[in-house]
C-alpha positions as CSV (number, residue, x, y, z in Angstrom):
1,X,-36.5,2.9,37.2
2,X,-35.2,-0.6,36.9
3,X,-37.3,-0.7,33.6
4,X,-35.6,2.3,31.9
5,X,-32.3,0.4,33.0
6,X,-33.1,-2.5,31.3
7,X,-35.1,-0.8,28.4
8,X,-31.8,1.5,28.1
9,X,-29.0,-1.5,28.2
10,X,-30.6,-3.0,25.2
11,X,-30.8,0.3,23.5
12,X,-34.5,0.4,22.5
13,X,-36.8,3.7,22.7
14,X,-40.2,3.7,24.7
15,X,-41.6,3.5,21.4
16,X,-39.9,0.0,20.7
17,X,-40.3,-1.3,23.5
18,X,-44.3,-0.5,23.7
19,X,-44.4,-2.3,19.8
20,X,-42.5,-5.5,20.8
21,X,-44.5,-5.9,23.7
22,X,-48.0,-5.3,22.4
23,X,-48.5,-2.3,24.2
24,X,-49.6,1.2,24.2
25,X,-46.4,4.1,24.4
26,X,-48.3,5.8,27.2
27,X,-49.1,2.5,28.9
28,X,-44.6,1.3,29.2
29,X,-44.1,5.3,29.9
30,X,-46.6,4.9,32.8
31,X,-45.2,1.6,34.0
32,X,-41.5,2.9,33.8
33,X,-42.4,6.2,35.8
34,X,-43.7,3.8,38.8
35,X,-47.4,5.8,38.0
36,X,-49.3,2.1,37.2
37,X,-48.6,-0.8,38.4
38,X,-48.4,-3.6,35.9
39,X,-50.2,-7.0,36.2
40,X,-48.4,-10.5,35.6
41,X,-49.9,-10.5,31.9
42,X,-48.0,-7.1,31.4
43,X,-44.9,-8.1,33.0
44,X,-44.9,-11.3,30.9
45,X,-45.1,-9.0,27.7
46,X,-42.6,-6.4,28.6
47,X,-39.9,-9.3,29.1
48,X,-40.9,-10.5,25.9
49,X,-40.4,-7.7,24.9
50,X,-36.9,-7.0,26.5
51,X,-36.6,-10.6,25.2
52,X,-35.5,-11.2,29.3
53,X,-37.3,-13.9,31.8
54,X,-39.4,-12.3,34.0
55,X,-37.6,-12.8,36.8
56,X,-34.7,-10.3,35.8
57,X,-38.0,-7.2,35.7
58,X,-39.0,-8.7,39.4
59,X,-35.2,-9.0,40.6
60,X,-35.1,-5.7,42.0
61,X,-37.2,-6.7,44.4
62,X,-35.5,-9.4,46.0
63,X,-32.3,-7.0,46.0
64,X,-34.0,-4.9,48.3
65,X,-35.2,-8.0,50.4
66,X,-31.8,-9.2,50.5
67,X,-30.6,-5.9,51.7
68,X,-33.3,-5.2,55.0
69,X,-34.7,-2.7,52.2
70,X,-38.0,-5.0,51.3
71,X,-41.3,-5.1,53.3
């Protein structure tokens, strides 16, 4: 979900997105519907490609942390 927000905030399409980060449609629509994980390599490309740091795709993470919410 937090990659569809961010995807959506800078007004680019699956199909955009998947191009400017050198990767297959299915493979961001598969990502962004939490049905594979990604590895760093991917997460590296989709910022690129969201032209964000990395840390702002992984910051949901320490949200919930933060909150009592993490593991």
């Amino acid at each position: 979900m937090h990659l569809r927000q961010l995807r959506e905030a800078r007004g680019l399409t699956l199909e955009e997105l998947a191009s400017r980060s050198g990767m297959s449609f299915r493979g961001v629509v598969y990502i962004e519907h939490g049905r594979r994980n990604p590895s760093l390599t991917i997460l590296l490309n989709l910022a690129r490609g969201l032209q964000t740091m990395p840390s702002e795709l992984l910051s949901v993470f320490s949200s919930r942390d933060r909150n009592g919410d993490g593991n």
